[in-house]
C-alpha distance (Angstrom), angle and dihedral (degrees) to the residues before:
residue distance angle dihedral
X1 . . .
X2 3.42 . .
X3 3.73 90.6 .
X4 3.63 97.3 54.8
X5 3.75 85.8 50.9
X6 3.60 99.1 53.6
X7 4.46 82.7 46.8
X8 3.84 86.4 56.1
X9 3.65 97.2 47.2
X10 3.87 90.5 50.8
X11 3.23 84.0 57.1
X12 3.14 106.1 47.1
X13 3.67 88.3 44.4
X14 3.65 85.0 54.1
X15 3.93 97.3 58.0
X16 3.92 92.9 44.8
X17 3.81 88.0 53.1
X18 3.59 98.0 51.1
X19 3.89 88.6 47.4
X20 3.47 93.1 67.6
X21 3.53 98.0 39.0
X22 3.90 92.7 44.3
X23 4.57 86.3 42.3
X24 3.74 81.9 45.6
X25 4.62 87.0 -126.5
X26 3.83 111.5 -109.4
X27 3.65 114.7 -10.1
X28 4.02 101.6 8.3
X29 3.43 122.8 125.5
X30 3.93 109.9 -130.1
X31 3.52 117.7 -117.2
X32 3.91 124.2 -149.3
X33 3.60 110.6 -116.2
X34 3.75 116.0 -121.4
X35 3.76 123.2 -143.6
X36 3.62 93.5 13.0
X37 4.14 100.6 -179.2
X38 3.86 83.3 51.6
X39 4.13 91.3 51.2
X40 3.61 89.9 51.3
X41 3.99 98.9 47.8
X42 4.01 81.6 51.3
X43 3.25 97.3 51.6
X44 3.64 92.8 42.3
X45 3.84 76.7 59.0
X46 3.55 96.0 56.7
X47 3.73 102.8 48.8
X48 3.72 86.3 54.0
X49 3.75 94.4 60.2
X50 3.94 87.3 41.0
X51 3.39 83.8 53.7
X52 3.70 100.1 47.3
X53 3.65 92.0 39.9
X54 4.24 98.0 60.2
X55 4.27 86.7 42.8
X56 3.37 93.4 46.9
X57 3.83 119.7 30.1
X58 3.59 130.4 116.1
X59 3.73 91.7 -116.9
X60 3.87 131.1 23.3
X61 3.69 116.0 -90.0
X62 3.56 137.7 -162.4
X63 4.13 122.5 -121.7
X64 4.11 83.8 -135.4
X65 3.85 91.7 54.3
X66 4.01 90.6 46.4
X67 3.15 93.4 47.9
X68 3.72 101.2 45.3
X69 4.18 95.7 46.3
X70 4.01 80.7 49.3
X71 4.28 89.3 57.0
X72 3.73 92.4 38.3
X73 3.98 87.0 54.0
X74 3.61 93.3 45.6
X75 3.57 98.4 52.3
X76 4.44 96.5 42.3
X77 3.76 90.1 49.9
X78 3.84 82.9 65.4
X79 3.80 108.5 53.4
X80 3.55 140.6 -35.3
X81 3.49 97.9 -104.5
X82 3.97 101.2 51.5
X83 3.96 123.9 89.3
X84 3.90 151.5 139.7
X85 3.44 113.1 -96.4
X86 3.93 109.3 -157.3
X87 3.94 117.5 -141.4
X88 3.70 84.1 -98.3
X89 3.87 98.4 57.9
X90 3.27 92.7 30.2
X91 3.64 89.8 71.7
X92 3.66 90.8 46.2
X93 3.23 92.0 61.0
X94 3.58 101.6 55.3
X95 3.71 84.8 45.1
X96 3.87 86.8 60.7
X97 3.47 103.1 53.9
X98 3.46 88.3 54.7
X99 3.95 88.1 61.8
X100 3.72 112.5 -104.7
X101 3.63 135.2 74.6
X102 4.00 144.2 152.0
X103 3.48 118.4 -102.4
X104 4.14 141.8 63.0
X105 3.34 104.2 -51.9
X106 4.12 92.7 -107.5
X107 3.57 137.0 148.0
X108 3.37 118.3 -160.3
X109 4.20 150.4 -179.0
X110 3.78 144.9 -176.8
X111 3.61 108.8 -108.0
X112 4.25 109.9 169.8
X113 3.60 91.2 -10.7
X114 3.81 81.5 -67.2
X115 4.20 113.3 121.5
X116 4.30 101.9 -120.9
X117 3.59 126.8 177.6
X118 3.88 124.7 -128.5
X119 3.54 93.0 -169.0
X120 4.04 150.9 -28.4
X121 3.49 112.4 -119.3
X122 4.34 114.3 -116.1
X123 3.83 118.9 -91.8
X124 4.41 84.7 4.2
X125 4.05 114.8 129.8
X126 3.66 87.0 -103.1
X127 3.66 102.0 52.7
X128 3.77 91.5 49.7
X129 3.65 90.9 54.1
X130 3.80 96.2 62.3
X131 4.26 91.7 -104.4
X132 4.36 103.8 153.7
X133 3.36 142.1 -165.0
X134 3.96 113.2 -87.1
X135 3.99 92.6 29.1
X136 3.82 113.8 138.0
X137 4.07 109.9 -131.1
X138 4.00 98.5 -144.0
X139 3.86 100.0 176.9
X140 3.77 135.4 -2.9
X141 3.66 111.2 -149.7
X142 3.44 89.2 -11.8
X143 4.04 96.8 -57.5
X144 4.04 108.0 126.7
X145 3.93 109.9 -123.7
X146 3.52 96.9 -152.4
X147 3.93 101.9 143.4
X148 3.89 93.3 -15.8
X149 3.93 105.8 145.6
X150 3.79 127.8 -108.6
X151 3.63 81.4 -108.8
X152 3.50 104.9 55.9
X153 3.99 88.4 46.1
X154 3.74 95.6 53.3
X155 3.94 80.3 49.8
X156 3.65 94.7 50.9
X157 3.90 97.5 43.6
X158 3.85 101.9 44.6
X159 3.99 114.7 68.0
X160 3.86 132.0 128.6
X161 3.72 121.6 -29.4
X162 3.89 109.9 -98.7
X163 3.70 91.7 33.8
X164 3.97 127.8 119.0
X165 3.80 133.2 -122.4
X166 3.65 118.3 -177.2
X167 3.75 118.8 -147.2
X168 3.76 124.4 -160.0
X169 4.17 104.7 -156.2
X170 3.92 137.1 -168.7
X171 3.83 110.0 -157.3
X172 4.00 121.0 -173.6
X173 3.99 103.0 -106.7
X174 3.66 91.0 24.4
X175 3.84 107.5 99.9
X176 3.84 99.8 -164.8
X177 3.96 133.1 52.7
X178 3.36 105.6 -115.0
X179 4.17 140.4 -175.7
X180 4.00 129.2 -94.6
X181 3.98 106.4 -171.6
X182 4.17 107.7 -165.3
X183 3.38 132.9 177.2
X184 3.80 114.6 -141.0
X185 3.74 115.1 -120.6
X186 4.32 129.2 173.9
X187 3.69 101.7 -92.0
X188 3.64 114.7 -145.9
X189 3.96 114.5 -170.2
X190 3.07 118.8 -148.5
X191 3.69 112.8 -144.0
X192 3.77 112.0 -164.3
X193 4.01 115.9 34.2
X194 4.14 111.9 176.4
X195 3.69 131.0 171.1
X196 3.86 132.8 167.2
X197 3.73 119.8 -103.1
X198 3.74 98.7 -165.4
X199 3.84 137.1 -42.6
X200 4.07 108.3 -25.1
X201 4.06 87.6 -8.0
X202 3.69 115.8 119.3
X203 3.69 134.5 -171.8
X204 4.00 108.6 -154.9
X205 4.10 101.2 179.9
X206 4.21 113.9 -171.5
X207 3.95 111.0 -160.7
X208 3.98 92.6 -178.8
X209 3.71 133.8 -16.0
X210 4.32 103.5 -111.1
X211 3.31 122.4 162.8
X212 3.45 103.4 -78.1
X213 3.26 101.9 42.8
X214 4.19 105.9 103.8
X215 3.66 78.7 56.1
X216 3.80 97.3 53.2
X217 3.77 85.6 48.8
X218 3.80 98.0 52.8
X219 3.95 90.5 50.0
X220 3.65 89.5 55.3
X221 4.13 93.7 49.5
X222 3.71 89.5 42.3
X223 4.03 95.8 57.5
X224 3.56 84.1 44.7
X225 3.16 103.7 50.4
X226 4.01 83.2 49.0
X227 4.11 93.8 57.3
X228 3.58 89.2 57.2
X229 4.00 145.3 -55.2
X230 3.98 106.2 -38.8
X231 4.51 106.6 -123.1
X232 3.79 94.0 -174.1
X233 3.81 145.6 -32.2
X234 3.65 139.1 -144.2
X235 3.94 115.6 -143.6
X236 3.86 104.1 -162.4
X237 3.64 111.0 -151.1
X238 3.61 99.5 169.1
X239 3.88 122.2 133.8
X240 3.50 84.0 4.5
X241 4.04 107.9 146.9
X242 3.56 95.7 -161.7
X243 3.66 122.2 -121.2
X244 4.02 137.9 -176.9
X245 3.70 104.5 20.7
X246 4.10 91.4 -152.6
X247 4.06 79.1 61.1
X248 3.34 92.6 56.7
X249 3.80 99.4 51.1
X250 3.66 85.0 49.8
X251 3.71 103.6 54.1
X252 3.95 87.6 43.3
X253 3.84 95.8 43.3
X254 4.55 75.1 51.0
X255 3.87 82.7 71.0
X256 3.99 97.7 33.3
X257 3.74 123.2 84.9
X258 4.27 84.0 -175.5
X259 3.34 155.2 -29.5
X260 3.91 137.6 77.5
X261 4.00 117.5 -38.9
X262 4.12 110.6 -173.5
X263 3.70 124.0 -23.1
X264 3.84 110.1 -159.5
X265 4.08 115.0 -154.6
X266 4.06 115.6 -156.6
X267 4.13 136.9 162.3
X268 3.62 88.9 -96.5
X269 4.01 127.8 63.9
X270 3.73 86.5 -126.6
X271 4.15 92.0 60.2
X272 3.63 79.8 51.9
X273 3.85 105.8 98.7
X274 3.79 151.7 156.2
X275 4.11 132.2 -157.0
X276 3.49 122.4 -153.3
X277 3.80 132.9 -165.9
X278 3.90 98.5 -121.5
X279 3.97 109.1 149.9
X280 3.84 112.4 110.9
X281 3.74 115.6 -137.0
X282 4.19 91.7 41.5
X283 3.82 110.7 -176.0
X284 4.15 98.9 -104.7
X285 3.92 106.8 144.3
X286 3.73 104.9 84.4
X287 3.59 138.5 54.8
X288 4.10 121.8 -111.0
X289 3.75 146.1 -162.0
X290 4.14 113.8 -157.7
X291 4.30 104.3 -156.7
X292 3.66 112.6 -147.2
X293 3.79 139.9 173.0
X294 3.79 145.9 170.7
X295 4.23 85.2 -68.9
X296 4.06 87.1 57.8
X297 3.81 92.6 108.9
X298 3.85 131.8 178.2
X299 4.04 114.2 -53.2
X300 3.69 87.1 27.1
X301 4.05 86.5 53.8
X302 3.67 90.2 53.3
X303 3.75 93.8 58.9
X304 3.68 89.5 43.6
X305 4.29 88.9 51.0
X306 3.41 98.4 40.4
X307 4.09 95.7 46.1
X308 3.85 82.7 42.7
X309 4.17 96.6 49.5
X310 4.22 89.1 49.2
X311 3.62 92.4 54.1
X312 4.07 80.8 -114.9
X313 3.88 103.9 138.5
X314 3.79 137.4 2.1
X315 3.88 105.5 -106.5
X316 3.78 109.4 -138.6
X317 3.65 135.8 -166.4
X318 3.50 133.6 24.7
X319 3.91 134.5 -30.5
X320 3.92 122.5 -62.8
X321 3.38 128.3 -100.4
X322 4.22 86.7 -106.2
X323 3.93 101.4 -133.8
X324 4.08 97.4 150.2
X325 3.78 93.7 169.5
X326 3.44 138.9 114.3
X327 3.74 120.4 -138.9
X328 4.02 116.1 -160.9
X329 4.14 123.3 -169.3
X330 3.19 113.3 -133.1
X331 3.56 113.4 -168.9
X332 4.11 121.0 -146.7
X333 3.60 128.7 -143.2
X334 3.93 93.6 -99.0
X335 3.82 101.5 58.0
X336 4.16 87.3 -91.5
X337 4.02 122.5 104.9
X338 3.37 151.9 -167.1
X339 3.90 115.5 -104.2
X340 4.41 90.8 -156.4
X341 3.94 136.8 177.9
X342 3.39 96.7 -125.1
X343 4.04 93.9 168.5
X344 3.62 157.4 -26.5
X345 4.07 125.8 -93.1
X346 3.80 120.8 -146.8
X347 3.90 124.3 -173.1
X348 3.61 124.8 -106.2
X349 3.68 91.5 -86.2
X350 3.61 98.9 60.1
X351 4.25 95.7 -93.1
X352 3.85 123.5 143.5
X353 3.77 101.1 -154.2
X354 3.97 93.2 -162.0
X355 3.51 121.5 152.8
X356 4.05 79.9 -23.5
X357 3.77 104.9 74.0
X358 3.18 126.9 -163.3
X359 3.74 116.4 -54.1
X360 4.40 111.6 -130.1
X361 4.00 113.9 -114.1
X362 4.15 76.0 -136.4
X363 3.66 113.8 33.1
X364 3.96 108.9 -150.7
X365 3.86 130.2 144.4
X366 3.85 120.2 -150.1
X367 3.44 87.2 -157.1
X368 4.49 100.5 50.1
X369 3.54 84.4 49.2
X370 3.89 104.5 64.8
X371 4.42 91.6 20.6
X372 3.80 94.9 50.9
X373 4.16 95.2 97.4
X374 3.87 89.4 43.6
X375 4.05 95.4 49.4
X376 4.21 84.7 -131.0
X377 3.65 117.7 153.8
X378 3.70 131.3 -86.4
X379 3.43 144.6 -122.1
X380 3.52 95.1 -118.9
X381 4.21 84.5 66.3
X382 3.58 91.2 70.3
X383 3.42 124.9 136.3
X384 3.77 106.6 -84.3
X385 4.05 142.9 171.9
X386 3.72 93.8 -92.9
X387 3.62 83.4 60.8
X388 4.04 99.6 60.3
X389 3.42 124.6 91.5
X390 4.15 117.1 -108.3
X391 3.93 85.4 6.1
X392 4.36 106.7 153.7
X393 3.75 119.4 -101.7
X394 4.31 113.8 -126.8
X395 3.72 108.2 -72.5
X396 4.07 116.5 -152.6
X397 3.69 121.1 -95.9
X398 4.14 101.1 -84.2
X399 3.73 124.8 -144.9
X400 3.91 112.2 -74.0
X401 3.70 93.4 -137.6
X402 4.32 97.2 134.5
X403 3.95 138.0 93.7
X404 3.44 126.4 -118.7
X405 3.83 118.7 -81.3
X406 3.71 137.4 155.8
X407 3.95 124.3 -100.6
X408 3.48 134.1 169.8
X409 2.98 131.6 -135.2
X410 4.40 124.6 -165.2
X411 3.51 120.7 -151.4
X412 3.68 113.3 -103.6
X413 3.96 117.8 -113.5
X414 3.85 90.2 -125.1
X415 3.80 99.8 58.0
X416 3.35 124.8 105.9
X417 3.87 132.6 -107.7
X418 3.31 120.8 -175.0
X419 3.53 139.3 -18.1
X420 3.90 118.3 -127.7
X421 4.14 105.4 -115.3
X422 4.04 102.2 -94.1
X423 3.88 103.8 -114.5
X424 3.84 123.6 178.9
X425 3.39 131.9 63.3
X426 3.93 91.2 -21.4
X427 3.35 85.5 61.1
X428 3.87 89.8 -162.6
X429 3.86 113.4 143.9
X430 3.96 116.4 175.3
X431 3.68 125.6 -119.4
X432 3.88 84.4 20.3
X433 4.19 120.0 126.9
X434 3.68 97.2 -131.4
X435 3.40 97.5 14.1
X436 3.29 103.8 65.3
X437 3.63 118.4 62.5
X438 3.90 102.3 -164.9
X439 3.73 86.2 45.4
X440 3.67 94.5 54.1
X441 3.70 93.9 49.4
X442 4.13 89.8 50.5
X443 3.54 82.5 63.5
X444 3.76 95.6 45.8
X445 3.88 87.5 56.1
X446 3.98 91.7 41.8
X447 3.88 83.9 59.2
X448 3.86 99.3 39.9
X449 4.02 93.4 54.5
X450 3.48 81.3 49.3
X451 4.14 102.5 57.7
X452 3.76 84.2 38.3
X453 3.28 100.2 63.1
X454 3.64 93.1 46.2
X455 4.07 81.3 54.0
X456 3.66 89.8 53.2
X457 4.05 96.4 45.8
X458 4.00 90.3 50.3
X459 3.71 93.0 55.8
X460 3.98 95.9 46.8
């Protein structure tokens, strides 16, 4: 009996959960169901193997954790991007975007089935502790990771602050698996760092677009503009994973006086949208040089296009990291959600930047530069879209037929951060004057539009 109870509350279970999914839960549009006679013979399908599964397993499981692992399989054979958040990360989430979190400081992606990282975050537990991009996280606490989910990792590296994680890790070069003891610490990013290069020369760096970041932008600009007339700026976007895409429209719109910013294109009219430059008193009277690399990654690419497309700023670098999706959160009616591609951005001009990026006005590598004599790897190798599993191929510019509407978009748990300061005998650090090579020659430009214009106003 108690069998045949456990059957019928799977699938009951079963029916309530696709309810919400097919009803969408609070604030989802519903969506028709096509083929519905074929539906229903595959779900007949699936409550079969539930029910052969919880009679028959080696071990006793639960309906809920069926269920679940059937969602979370669902939603990663789609994309890279889309996944279930439960209640519990759901919350963490929203806690994120807000800045500050618990954990190592880590992002993180499935590459082969085997758990990679794109980058540690600066000043996090795991940047400190020499963790770098590309590294292959083999075990943590002694648990192999071989097809765990995203999910379950995040789970398994976040905890209280002051605890420890161990994490076993394969680097290329390195022959041997070896240990990475961290202690978990609050990590508070801090969105907008800025700094002053020399006299009317500004360094504006965004490490991920949260919600107050336009703001954080506009009180740098304003002191500057209060210490004296403002020659040029460079807006570092590098290893920056994206973020809110509202944020993004802001900070661009910051340096827009008008025009269109990001249209995205979807199935549904909704996912159908346009971004204008709006905000009066747009930053127009100086000269700029966006950096980017391969850890530029969606809303951070949309600043980069649009600035790019208006002629605004001279993109420098090397190409994007190419996510040109949109990510929606849509929450369900038991504090979990849906984490969805909803739809595709393209630039003001038309261009879908997925799994292409976008393409530097000046192509230059920090990295080429100072490697070139030892034959190491660039930056341009980085781990990009193109390189995830299921990831979308370029769709063609759609028809711009929609009204402006507001969309946002969450940063996916695969893109990058930021990328620890390359120390050594490159001797290239990031953000550095004279350590940083693409920064120094942003400044170099800055200067150049600046004699030539002089040029220019002596001979009119």
């Amino acid at each position: 009996m108690s069998r045949r109870r456990r059957s019928l509350t799977g699938v009951l279970a079963l029916v309530a959960v696709l309810a919400v999914l097919f009803s969408g839960g609070r604030g989802v549009t519903k969506v028709d169901a096509v083929g519905k006679d074929s539906s229903y013979e595959n779900l007949q399908t699936f409550t079969n193997i539930l029910a052969i599964v919880q009679k028959n397993y080696v071990d006793e499981v639960t309906t809920d954790q069926l269920i679940e692992g059937a969602i979370n399989g669902m939603l990663t054979s789609l994309d890279p991007h889309s996944a279930y958040l439960t209640p519990e990360l759901y919350k963490e989430l929203q806690v994120d975007t807000k800045g500050s979190f618990g954990g190592l400081g880590i992002e993180i992606t499935m590459r082969n089935s085997v758990l990679t990282v794109v980058s540690p975050i600066e000043d996090t537990p795991a940047y400190k502790a020499g963790v770098k991009a590309g590294d292959m996280i083999i075990k943590i606490d002694g648990q192999f990771t071989k097809d765990m989910t995203l999910v379950d990792a995040v789970k398994k590296m976040r905890g209280p602050k002051g605890s420890k994680v161990i994490l076993s890790i394969k680097r290329e070069g390195v022959n041997e698996i070896f240990d990475v003891s961290l202690t978990r610490e609050v990590i508070k990013i801090q969105s907008v760092k800025s700094k002053t290069l020399e006299k009317g020369y500004g360094y504006l760096r965004v490490t991920q677009f949260q919600e107050r970041t336009d703001s954080d932008v506009e009180r740098v600009l304003e002191q500057w503009t209060r210490d004296g007339h403002i020659e040029g700026i460079v807006l570092d976007l590098r290893n920056d994973p994206g973020g809110l895409l509202t944020q993004a429209v802001k900070v661009a719109d910051t340096f827009l006086d008008s025009g269109l910013i990001v249209y995205t294109d979807g199935r549904l009219e909704n996912q159908k949208q346009k971004y204008f430059a709006r905000r009066p008193g747009s930053y127009m009277d100086f000269p700029m040089v966006v950096l980017v690399n391969g850890g530029t990654a969606s809303a951070s690419e949309i600043v980069a296009g649009a600035l790019q497309d208006h002629k605004r700023a001279i993109i420098l670098g090397t190409q994007t990291f190419g996510k040109g999706s949109v990510q929606t959160i849509l929450p369900l009616d038991d504090n979990s959600a849906l984490r969805l591609t909803t739809a595709r951005y393209f630039t003001p001009s038309g261009r879908s930047i997925q799994a292409t990026g976008i393409v530097p006005d000046i192509v230059m590598d920090n990295v080429l530069m100072t490697r070139a004599a030892s034959g190491g790897k660039s930056a341009a190798q980085m781990l990009r879209e193109e390189n995830l599993p299921r990831h979308f191929e370029q769709k063609q510019k759609p028809q711009q037929n929609s009204q402006p509407g507001e969309i946002e978009s969450q940063p996916p748990p695969a893109a990058p951060e930021e990328m620890p300061p390359e120390e050594g005998a490159e001797g290239v650090k990031e953000g550095e004057p004279g350590k940083d090579p693409q920064l120094d020659h942003a400044l170099e430009l800055l200067k150049s539009w600046k004699v030539f214009k002089t040029l220019v106003a002596k001979s009119d």
